[in-house]
C-alpha positions, 0 to 999 in steps of 0.5 A: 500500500504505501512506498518505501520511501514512504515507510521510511518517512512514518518509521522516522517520525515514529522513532523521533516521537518514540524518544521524546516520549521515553525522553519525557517518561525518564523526567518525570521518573527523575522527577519522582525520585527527587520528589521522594528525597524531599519527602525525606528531608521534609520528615527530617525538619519535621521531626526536628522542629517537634522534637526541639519544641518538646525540649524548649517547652520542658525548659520553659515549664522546668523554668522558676520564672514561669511562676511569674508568667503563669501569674498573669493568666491572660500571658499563660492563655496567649503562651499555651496557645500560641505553642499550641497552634505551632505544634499543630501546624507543624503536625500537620506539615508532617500529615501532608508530608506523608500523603504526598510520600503515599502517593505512589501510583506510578505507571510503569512500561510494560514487561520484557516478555510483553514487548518481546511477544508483540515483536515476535508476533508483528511485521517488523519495526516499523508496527512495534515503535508505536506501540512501545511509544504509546507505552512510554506516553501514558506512563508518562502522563500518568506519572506527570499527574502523580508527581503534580500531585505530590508536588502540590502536597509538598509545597503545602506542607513546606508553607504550613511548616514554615507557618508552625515555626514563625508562631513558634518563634513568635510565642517564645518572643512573647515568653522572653518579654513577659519573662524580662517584663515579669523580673522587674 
């Protein structure tokens, strides 16, 4: 039916789509991996923040001074919650981290046998580059929407975090103050 001049042209253009779209593919599963290293390092600083509040908290309670803080009750409501709303921002910067380190529903290609069976049973080259093209095209779509979605859990959890360590540091500015306000 077609030439072979015009074979060759359609296998060409069905290569050059074939390695953009395994081009595309390898991005976004590079994409992935680095997304991971985040959710890591995210779960890192989390962990940190909880754990360096528990101790400054421990050491504020332990405190003598706090006798003098504690005797205004409106400064101990403001102090109690503001270290509240700090912790619990930060806990949810670590609920969001883990969804985002939960979604992973990648697309994967199909399976060695799978593609050596479909080269055995058609014509030549020219019939299984659209099929392995086609291939990486929806993995890579599907993997696109996953690490968007990841992404976007991530990015949320960084501004939520970072929202739980200015009111934490805003709280203990108002601690120093009542503290140095409370001496004299």
């Amino acid at each position: 039916c077609m030439s072979p001049e015009s074979q060759r042209d359609t296998i060409a253009k069905n290569k050059v789509l074939y390695e953009y779209c395994k081009y595309l593919y390898e991005m976004e599963d590079s994409r992935g991996d680095k997304l991971n290293g985040l959710v890591r390092t995210y779960m890192s600083f989390i962990a940190f923040a909880l754990g360096g509040g528990a101790t400054i908290i421990q050491f504020v309670i332990d405190r003598e001074n706090y006798v003098q803080i504690s005797r205004s009750q409106s400064a101990s409501v403001a102090l109690f919650m503001l270290t509240s709303i700090s912790a619990c921002l930060i806990l949810c910067s670590g609920v969001l981290t883990i969804f985002a380190a939960k979604i992973r529903r990648f697309e994967g290609l199909n399976s060695a046998c799978k593609v050596t069976i479909q080269a055995v049973l058609l014509k030549g080259e020219g019939q299984l580059i659209p099929i392995l093209t086609a291939d990486y095209a929806v993995a890579a779509d599907r993997n696109y929407a996953n690490n968007q979605r990841k992404a976007k859990y991530l990015s949320l959890a960084v501004a939520v975090y970072l929202a739980g360590i200015l009111v934490a540091v805003i709280d203990y500015a108002l601690f120093q103050m009542l503290l140095v306000g409370g001496s004299k």
